[in-house]
N, C-alpha and C positions, 0 to 999 in steps of 0.2 A: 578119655585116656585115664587109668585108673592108676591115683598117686604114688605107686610103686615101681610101676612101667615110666613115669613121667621123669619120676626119681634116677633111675636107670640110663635114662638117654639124655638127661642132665650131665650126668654125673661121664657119661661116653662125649659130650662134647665140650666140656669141662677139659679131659683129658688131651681130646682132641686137640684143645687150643693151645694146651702147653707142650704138645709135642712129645704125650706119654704116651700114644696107642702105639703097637706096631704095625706095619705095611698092612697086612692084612683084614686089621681089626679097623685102620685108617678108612679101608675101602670098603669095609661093610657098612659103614656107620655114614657115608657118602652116597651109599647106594638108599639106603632108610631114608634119606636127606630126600632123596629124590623123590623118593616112590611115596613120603608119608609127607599129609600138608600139616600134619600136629609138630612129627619131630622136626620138620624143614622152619616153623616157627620158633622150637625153640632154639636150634640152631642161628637162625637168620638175631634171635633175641641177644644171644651171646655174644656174637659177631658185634652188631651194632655197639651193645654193651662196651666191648675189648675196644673197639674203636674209640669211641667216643672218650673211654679213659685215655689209650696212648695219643688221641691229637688232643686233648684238653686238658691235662693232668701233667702241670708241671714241676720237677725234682728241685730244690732251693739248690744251687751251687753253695757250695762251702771254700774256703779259702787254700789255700796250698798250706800257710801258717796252721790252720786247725788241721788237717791231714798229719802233720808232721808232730803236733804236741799232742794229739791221740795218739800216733807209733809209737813217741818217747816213752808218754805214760802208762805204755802195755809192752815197751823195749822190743819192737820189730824196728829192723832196721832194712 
């Protein structure tokens, strides 16, 4: 696949993941999935990838007290 093309269907299942294609462009790019074993790999890469962040990557809890002297200090109430 020639790094422009690879570039491209990166960059479409990238978008995919965050829920920027629309309906249409969702299903072409599922249909590519299917029918191609290069973009079906880099698909299935990204996937694993997202996975692996959201069950293994976890956010520090911060306090109710820090929440509340960061609103003061920028006066949201």
């Amino acid at each position: 696949m020639e790094n422009s093309k690879h570039n491209e269907i990166q960059n479409r299942v990238s978008l995919y993941f965050d829920n920027a294609l629309a309906d249409s462009e969702r299903q072409e790019l599922l249909s590519q999935v299917d029918c191609d074993p290069k973009c079906s790999k880099i698909f299935q890469k990204e996937q694993n990838y997202r996975n692996f962040i959201k069950n293994n990557i976890t956010r520090p809890t911060v306090s109710s007290d820090l929440i509340k002297s960061i609103k003061d200090s920028i006066n949201i109430r």
